[in-house]
C-alpha positions in Angstrom: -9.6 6.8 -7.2 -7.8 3.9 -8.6 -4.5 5.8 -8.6 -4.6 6.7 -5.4 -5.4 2.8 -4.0 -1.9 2.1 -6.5 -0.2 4.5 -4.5 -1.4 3.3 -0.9 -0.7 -0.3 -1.5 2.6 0.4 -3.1 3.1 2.2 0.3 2.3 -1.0 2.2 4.3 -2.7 -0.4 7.6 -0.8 0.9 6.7 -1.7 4.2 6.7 -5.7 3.3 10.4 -4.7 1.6 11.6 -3.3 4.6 10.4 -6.2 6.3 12.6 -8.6 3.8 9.4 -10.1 2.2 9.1 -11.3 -0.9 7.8 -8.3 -2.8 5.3 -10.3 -5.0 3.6 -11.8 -2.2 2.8 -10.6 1.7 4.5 -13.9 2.9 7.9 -15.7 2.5 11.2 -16.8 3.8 12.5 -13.1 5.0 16.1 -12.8 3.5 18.2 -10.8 6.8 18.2 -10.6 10.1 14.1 -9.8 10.7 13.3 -12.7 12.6 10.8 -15.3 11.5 9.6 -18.6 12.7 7.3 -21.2 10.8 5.4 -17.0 8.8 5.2 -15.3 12.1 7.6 -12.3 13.0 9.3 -13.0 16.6 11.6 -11.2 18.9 14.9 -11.1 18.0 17.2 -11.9 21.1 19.7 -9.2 22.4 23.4 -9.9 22.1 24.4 -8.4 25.5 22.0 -8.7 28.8 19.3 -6.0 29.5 22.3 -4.7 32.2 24.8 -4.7 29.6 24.7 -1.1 28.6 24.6 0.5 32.2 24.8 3.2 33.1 23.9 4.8 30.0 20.7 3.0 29.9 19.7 1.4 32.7 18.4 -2.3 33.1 14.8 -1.8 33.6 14.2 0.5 30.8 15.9 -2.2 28.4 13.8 -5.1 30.2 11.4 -3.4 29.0 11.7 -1.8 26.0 12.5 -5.3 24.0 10.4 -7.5 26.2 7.0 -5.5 26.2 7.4 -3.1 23.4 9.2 -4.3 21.1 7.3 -7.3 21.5 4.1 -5.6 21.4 5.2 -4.4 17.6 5.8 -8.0 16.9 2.5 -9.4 18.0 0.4 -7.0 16.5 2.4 -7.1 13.0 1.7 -11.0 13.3 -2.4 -10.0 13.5 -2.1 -7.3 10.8 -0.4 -10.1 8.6 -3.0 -12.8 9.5 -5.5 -9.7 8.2 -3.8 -8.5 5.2 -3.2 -12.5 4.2 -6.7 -12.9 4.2 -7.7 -9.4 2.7 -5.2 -10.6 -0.6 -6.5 -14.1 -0.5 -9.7 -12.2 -1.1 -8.9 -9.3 -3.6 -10.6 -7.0 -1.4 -8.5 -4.0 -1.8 -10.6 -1.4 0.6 -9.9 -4.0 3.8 -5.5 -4.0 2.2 -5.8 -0.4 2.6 -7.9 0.0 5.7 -4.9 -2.7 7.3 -1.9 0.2 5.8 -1.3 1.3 9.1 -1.1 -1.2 11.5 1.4 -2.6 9.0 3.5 1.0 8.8 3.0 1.2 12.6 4.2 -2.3 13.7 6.2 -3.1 10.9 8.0 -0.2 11.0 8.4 -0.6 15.1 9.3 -4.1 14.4 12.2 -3.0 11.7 13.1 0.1 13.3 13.9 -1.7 17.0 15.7 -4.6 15.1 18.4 -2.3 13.9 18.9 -0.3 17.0 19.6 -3.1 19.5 22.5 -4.4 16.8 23.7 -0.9 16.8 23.9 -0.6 21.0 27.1 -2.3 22.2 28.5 -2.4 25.7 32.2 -1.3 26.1 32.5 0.8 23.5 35.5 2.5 23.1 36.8 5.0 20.7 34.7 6.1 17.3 34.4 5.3 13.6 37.8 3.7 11.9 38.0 3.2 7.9 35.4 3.9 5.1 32.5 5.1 7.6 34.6 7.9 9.1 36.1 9.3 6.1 32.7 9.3 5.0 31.6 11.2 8.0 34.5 13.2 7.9 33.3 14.0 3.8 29.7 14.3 4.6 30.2 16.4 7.8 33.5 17.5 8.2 34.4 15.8 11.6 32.6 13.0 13.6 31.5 15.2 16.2 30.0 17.3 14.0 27.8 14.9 12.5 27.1 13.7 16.6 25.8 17.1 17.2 24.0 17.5 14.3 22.5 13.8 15.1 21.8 14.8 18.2 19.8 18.1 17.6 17.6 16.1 14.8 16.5 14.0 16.9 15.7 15.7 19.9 14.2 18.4 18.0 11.9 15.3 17.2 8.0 16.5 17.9 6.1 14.1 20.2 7.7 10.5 19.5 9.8 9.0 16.4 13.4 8.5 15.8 16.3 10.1 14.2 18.4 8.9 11.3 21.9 8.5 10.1 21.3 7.0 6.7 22.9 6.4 3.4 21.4 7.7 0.3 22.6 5.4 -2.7 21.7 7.9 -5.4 24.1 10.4 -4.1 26.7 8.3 -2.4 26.7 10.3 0.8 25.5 10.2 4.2 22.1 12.1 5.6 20.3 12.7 8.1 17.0 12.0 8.8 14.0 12.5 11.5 10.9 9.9 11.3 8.0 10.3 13.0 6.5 7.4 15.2 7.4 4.1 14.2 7.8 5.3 10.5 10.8 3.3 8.8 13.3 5.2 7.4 14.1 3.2 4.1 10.1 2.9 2.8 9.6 6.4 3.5 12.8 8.6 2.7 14.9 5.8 0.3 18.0 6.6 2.8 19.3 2.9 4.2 19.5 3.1 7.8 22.6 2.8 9.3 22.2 4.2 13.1 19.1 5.6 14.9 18.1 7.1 17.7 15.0 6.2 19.5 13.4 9.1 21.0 10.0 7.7 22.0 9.5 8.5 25.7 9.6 4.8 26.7 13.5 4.3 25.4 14.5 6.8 28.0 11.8 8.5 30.6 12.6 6.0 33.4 16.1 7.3 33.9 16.2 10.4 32.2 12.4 11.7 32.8 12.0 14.6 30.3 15.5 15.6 29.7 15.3 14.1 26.2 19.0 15.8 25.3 20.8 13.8 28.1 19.4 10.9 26.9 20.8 11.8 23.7 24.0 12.6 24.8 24.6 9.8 26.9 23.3 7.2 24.4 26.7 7.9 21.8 28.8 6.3 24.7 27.3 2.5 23.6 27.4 2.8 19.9 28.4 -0.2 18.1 30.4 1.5 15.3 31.5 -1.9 13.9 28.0 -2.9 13.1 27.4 0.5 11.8 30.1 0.5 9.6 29.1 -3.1 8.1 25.7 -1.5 7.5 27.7 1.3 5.3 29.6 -1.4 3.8 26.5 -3.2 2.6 24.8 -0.5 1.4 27.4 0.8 -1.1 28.2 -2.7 -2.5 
């Protein structure tokens, strides 16, 4: 019994990580671009307007996918915190592991949305330069192969969750990865993220209604490779 309460809060522990926490403690000053104010999580702000990346995705679904969902994740990871603060304040493990996940589920919507609007641009032109396509190019012998190998995971993606393009520091090469709901890929696989694709039905049913592949397709055409590649870079430091 014991080990298995270890292994659940080390769970909820990875979570925290992923969040830029301090890992000894469930609050602190977070250390990237997770955005903070005065211990709560807030929304970060786009870098481009909700029409920006039209007419690949259109304005209203962007309104609001960051303004009501992705602020949804960050208003109920601010109550699971509150909970969890006062569940460790109090030692009482059962109510830390009963809170596991809402902190999976919103943290990991909250981390998971972070990175994808920083890796949408508008006016994107051209592909991969440098390191992060001769990586590609390594890993999957062309870019467009690993697009359409991308693409397949995750719209092969059951019900809702995202697909990954992630590095994996053990074996200094690229992966791919699918996640199911708002799972975060770097607590649960150990690949850093570098792109993903959201694939709930609220990041495309608006405009593309069930045709999850055209979605998919169109979404390559406002991908911030820059940012991508500075993800890469950071991760094999």
């Amino acid at each position: 019994m014991f080990r298995l309460m270890a292994g659940r809060c080390t769970r909820i522990r990875a979570v925290w990580e992923a969040l830029h926490f301090s890992p000894a403690a469930f609050s602190g000053a977070p250390t990237s671009s997770i955005t903070q104010t005065q211990g709560k999580h807030t929304l970060p702000d786009l870098s481009y307007d909700y029409d920006a990346l039209e007419p690949h995705i259109s304005t209203e679904i962007m309104r609001l996918h960051h303004s009501k969902h992705h602020a949804t994740y960050v208003n109920n990871l601010n109550i699971a915190e509150e909970k969890l603060n006062e569940a460790t304040s109090k030692s009482d493990v059962n109510a830390m592991i009963a809170l596991q996940p809402a902190v999976k589920f919103n943290g990991g919507g909250h981390v998971n949305h972070s990175i994808f609007w920083t890796t949408l641009a508008p006016n994107c032109t051209g592909g991969p330069t440098g390191d992060l396509k001769a990586m590609i190019e390594k890993d999957f012998g062309s870019v467009q192969a690993m697009q359409e190998q991308l693409s397949a995971t995750s719209v092969a993606v059951q019900g809702s969750g995202w697909g990954w393009l992630g590095y994996n520091k053990d074996k200094k090469r690229l992966q791919l990865a699918a996640c199911p709901n708002q799972d975060p890929l770097e607590p649960t696989t150990g690949l850093v993220p570098l792109f993903g694709i959201d694939v709930w039905e609220h990041a495309y049913y608006l405009q593309y209604k069930n045709v999850r592949p055209d979605y998919v397709k169109a979404i390559w055409n406002v991908v911030n490779w820059e940012n991508i590649a500075k993800r890469l870079a950071d991760a094999t430091k």
